[in-house]
Backbone bond lengths (Angstrom), bond angles and torsions (degrees), N, CA, C in turn:
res aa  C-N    CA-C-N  psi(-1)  N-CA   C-N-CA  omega(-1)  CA-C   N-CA-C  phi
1 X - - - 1.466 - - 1.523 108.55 -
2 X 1.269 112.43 123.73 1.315 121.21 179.37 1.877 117.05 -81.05
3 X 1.479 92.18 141.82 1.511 84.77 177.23 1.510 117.96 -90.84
4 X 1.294 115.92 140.34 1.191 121.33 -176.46 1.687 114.39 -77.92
5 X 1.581 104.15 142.47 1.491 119.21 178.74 1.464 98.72 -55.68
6 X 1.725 103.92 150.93 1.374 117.37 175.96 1.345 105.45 -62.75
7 X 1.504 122.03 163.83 1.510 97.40 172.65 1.618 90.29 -120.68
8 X 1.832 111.59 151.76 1.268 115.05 -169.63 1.402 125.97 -89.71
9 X 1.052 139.58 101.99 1.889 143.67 -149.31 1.295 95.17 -61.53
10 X 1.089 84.44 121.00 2.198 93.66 175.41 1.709 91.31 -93.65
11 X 1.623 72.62 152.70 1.321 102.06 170.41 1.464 127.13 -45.11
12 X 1.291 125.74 149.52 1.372 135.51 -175.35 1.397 119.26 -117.05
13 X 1.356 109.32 -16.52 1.215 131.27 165.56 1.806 128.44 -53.71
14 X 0.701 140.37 87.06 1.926 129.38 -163.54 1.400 106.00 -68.82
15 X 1.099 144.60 115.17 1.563 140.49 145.29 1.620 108.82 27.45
16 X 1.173 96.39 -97.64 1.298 126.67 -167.26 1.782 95.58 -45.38
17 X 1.269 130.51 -39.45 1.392 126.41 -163.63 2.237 98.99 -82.28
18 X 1.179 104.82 -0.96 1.651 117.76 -166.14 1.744 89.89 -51.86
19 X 1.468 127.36 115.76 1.382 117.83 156.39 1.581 148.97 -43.74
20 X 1.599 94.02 -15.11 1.657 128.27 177.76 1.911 91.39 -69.70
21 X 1.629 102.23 -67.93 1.493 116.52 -160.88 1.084 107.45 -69.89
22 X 1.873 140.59 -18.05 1.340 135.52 174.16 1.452 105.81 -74.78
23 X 1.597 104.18 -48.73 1.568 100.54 -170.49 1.851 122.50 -66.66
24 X 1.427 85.29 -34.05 1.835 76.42 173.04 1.203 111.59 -91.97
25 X 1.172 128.29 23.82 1.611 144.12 163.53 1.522 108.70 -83.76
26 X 1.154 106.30 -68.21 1.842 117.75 170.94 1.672 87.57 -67.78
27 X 1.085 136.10 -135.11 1.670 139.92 -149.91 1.891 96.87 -2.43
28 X 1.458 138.02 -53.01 1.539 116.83 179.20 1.302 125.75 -56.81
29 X 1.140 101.74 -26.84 1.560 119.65 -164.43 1.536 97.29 -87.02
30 X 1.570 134.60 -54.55 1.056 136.82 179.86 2.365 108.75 -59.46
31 X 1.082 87.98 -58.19 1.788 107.00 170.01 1.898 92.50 -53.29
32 X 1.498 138.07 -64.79 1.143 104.13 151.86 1.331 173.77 -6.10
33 X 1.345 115.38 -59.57 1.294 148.62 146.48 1.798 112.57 -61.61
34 X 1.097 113.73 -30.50 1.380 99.71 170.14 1.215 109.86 -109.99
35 X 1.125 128.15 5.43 1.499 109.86 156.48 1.580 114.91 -89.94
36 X 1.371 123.43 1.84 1.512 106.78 -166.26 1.764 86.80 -95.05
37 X 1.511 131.85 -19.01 0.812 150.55 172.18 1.700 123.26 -38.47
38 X 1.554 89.90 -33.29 1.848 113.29 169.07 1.179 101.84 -106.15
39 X 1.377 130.38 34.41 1.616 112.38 177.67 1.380 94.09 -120.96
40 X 1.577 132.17 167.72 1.412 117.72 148.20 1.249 124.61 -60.14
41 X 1.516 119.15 131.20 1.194 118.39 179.71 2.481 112.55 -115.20
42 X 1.539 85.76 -19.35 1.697 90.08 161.00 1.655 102.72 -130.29
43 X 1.443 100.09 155.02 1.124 119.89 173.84 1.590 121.62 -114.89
44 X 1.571 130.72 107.40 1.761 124.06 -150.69 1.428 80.52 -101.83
45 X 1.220 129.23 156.01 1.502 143.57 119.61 1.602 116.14 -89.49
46 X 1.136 93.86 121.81 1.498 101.47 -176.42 1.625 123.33 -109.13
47 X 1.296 120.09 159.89 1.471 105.72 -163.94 1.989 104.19 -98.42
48 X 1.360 110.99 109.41 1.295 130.80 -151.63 1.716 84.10 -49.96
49 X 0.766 139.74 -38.48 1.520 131.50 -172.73 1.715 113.65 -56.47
50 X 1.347 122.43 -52.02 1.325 120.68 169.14 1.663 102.69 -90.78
51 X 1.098 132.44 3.77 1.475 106.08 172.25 1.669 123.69 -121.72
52 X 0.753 154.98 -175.04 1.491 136.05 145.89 1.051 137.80 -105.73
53 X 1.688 116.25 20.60 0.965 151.77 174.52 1.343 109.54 -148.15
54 X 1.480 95.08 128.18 1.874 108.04 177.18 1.368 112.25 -70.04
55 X 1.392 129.61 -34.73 0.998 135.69 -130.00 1.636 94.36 -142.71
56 X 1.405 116.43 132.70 1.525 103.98 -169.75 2.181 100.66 -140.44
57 X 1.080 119.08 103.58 1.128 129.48 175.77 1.834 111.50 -51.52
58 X 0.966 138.68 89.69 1.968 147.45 172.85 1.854 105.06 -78.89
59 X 1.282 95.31 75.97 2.007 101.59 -175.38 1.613 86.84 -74.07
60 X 1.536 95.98 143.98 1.577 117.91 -178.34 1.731 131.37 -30.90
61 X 1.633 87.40 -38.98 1.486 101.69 -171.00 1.797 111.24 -82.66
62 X 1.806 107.04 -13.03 1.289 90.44 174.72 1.597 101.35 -119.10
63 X 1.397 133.41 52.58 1.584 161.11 -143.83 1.600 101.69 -172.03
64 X 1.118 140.31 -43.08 1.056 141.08 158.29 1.264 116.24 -145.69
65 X 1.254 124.91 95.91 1.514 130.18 -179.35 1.843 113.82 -73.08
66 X 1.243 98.37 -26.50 2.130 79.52 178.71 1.414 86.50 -88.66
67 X 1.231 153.79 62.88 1.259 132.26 150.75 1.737 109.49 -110.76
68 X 1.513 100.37 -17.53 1.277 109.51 179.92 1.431 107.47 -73.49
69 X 1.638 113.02 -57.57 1.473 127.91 174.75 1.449 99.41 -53.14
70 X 0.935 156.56 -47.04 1.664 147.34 -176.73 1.571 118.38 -77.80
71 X 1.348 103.04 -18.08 1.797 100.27 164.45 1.247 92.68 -71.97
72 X 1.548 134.32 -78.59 1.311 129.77 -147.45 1.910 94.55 -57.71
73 X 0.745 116.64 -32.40 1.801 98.57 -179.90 1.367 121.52 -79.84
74 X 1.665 95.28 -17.99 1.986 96.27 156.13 1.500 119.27 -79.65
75 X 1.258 111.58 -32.48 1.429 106.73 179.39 1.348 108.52 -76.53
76 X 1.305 138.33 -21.70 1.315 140.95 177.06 1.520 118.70 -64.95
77 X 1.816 89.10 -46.32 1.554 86.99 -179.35 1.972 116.06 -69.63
78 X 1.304 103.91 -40.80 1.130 114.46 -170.60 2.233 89.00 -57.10
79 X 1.136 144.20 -69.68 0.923 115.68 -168.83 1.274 115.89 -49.62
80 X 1.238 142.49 -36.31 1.621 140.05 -163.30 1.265 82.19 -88.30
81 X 1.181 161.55 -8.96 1.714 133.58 164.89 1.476 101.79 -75.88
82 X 1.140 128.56 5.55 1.525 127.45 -175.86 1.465 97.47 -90.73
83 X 1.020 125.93 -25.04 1.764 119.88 179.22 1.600 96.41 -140.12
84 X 1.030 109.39 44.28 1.845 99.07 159.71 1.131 113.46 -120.34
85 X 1.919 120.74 170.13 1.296 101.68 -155.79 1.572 73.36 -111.94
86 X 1.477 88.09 -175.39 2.052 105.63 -170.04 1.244 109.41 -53.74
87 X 1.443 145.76 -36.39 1.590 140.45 179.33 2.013 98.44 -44.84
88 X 1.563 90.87 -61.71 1.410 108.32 -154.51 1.708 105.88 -68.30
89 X 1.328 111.38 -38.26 1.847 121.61 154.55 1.677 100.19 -42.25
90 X 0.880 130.16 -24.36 1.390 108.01 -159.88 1.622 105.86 -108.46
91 X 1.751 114.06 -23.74 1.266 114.73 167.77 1.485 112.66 -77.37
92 X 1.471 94.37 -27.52 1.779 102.80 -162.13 1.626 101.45 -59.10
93 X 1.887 110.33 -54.27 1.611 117.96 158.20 1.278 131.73 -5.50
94 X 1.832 88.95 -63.49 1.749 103.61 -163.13 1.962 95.96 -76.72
95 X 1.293 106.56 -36.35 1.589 95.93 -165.60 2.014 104.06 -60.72
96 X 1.253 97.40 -33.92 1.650 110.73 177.09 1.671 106.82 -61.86
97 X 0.742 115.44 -43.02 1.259 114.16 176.97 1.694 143.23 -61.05
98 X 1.364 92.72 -50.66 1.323 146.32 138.67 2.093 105.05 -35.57
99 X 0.631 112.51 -70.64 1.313 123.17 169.25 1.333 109.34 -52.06
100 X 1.469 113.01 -80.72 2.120 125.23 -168.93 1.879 81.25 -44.30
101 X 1.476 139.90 -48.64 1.253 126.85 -168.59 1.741 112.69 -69.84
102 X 1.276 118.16 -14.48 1.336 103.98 -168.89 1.747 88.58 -97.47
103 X 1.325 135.35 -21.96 1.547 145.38 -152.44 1.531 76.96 -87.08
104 X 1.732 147.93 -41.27 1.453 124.39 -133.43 1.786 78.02 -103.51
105 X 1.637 112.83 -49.28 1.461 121.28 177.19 1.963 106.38 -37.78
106 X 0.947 127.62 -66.91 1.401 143.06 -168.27 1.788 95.41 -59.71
107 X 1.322 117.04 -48.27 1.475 112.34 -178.12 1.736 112.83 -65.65
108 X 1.286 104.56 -43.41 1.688 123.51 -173.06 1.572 92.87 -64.12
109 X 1.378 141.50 -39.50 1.056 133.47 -150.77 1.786 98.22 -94.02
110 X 1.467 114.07 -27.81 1.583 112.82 -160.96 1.731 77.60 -83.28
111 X 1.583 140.87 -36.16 1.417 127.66 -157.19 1.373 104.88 -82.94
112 X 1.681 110.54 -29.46 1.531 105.57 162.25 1.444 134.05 -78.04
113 X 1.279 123.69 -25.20 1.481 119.63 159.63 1.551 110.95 -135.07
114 X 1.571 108.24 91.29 1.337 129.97 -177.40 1.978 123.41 -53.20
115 X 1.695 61.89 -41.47 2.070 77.32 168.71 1.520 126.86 -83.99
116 X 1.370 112.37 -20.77 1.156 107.33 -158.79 1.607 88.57 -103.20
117 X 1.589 128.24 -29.26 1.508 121.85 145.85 1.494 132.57 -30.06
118 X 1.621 115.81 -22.13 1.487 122.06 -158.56 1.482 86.53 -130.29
119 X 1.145 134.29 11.07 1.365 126.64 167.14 1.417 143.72 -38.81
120 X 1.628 89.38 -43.15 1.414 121.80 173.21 1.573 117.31 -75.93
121 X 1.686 103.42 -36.28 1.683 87.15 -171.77 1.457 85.84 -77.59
122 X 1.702 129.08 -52.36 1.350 127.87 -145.87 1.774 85.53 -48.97
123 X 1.441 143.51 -64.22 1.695 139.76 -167.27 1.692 76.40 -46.63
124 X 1.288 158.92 -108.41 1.158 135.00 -86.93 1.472 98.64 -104.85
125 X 1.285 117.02 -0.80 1.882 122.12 164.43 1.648 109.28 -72.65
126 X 1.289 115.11 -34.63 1.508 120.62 -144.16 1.568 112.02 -153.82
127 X 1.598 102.04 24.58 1.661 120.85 -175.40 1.695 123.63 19.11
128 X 1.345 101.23 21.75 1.744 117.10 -167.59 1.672 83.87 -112.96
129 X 1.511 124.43 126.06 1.146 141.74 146.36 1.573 122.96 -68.72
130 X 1.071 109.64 132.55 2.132 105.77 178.03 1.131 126.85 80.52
131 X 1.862 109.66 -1.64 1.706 113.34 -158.99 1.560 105.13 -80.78
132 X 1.146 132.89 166.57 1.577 144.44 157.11 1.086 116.62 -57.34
133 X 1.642 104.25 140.03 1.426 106.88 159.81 1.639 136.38 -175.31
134 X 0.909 149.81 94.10 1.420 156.39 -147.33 1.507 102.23 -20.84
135 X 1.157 117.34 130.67 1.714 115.26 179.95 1.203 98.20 -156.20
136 X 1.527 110.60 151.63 1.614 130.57 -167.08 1.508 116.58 -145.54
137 X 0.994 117.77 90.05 1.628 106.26 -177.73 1.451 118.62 -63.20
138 X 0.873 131.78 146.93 1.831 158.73 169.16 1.931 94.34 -59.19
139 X 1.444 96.56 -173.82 1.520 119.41 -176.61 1.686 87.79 -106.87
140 X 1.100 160.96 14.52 1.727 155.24 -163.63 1.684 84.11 -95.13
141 X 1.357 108.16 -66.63 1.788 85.50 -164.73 1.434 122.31 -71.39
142 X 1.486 128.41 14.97 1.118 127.15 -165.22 1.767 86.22 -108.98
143 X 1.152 109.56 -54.77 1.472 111.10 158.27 1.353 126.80 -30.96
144 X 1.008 144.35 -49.73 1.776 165.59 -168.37 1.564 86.13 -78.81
145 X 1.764 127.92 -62.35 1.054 123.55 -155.56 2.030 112.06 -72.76
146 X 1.332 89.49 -17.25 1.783 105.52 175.36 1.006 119.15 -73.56
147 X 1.730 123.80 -44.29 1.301 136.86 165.02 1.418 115.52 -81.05
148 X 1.176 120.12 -0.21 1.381 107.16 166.66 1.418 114.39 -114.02
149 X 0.945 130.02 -12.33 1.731 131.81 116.63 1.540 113.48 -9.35
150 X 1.319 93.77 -97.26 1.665 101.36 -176.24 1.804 116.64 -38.77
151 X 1.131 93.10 -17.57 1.789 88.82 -172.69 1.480 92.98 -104.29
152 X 1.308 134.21 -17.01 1.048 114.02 150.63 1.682 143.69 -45.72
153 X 1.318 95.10 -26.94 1.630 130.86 -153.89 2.055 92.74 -100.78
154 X 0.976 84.71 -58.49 2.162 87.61 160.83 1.228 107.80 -55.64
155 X 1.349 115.55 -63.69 1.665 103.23 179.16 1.539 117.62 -53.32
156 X 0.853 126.79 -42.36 1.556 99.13 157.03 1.287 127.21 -103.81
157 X 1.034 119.19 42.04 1.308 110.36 154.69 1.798 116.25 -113.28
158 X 1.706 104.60 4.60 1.115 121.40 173.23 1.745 114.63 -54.98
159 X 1.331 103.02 -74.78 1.941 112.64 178.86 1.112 108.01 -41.29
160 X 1.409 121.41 -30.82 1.624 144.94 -153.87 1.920 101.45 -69.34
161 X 1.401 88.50 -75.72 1.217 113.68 171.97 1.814 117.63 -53.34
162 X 1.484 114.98 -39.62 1.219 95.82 -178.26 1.460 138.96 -62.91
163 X 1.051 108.72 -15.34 1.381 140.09 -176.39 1.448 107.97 -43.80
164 X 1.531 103.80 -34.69 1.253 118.29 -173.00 1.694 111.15 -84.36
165 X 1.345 105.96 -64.82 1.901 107.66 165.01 1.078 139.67 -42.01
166 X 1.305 110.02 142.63 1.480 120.16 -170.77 1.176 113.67 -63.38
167 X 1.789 125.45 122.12 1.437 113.24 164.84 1.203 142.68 -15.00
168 X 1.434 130.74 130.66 1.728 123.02 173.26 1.298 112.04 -70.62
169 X 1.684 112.41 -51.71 1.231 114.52 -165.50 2.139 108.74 -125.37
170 X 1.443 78.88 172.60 1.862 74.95 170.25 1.118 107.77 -82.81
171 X 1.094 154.32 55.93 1.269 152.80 149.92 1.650 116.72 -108.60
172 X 1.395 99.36 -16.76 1.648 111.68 -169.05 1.534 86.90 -92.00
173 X 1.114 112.99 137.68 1.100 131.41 -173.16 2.074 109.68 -108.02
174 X 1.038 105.43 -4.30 1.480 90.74 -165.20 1.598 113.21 -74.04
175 X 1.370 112.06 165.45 1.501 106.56 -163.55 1.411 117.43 -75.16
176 X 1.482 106.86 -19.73 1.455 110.61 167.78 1.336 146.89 -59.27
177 X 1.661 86.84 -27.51 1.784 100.21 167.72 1.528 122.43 -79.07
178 X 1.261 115.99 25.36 1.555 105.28 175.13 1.568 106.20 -84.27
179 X 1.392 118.15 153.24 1.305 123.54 176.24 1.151 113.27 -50.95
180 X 1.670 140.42 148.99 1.338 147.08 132.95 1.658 87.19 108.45
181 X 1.331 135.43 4.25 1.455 125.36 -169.81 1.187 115.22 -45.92
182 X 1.258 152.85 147.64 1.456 156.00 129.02 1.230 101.69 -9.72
183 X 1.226 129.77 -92.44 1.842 120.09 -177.11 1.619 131.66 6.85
184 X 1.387 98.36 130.30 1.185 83.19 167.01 1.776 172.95 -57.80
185 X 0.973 155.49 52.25 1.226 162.44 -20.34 1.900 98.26 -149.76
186 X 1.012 131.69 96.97 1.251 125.07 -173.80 1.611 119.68 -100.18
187 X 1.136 132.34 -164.40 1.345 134.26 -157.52 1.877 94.27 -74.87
188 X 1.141 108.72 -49.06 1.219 106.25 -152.00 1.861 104.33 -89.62
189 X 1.150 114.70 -2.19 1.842 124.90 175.33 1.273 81.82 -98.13
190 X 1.355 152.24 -22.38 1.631 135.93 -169.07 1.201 90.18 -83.00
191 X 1.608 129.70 -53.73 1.437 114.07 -175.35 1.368 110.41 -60.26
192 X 1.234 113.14 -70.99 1.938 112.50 -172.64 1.741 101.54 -40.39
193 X 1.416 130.76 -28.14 1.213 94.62 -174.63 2.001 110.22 -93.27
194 X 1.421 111.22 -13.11 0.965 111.92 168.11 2.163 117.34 -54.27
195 X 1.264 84.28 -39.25 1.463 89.46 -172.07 1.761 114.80 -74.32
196 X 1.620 101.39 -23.56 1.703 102.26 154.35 1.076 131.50 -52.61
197 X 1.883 104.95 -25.76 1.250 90.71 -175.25 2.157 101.25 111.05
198 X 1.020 112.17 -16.29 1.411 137.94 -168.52 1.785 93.01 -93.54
199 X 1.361 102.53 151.40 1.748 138.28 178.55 1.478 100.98 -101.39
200 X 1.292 127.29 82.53 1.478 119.30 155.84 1.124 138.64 -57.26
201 X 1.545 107.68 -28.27 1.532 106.85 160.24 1.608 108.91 -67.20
């Protein structure tokens, strides 16, 4: 009677839950959103008589200004969920979330009143506050509103996912964070354990 091969414990881990693949999921999506932020997002025609320019470029960040401030606090959070333990995953989530909702709110509002978004540059083109003027928005806030979606969709799948990663600290109690676990070992547990002081290979 032959002895049978060991059999090898697969992973428990899902793809999609990999801490490598969430975080540069949230950081693109956040790095996203602030770049459409430097793009034009309204377009003024102005009446060449009060302006000196016909034509007046409204870049995202001065068309919706918290959208800029709420990328960098999505991209922030999404790096500190890379070494936080599950309490702080779960605030870190809500603040992300919380955010992708104020980024889709701030976009929805510049596509619904285009003019009253460009208010500010049209006063500082043409020193007239409140005046009229032909305006056209671009594809940037529809963009912002896609990626801030998706980072909605990271934020919860953040708590989701942690379940799976190895503890940050001794205080985290989950069973996965003990040293040497079977689990799978990704880019960013190779560094933290290098920096213990620990052999990940």
């Amino acid at each position: 009677m032959t002895a049978k091969a060991p059999v090898k414990a697969a992973s428990t881990q899902p793809r999609w839950a990999r801490k490598s693949t969430l975080v540069l999921a949230t950081t693109i999506l956040a790095f996203a959103v602030f770049g459409t932020t430097t793009q034009t997002w309204i377009t003024v025609h102005l009446d060449p008589a009060t302006a000196s320019t016909a034509d007046l470029q409204v870049q995202g960040n001065k068309a919706a200004t918290a959208v800029t401030a709420l990328a960098l606090v999505s991209l922030a959070g999404g790096l500190a969920a890379s070494i936080a333990g599950r309490i702080a995953r779960w605030i870190i989530a809500a603040i992300i979330a919380l955010s992708a909702v104020g980024i889709i709110l701030a976009a929805v509002t510049v596509l619904g009143d285009p003019l009253g978004a460009a208010q500010g540059s049209i006063a500082g083109a043409t020193g007239v506050s409140g005046g009229q003027a032909e305006v056209a928005t671009t594809l940037f806030p529809v963009v912002a509103i896609v990626a801030g979606a998706f980072l909605g969709v990271c934020a919860v799948m953040l708590p989701l996912a942690g379940r799976y990663w190895k503890s940050r600290t001794k205080y985290d109690k989950a069973g996965s964070g003990v040293a040497g676990g079977s689990g799978p070992v990704d880019e960013i547990d190779s560094w933290d354990s290098l920096s213990r002081g620990e052999d990940p290979t």
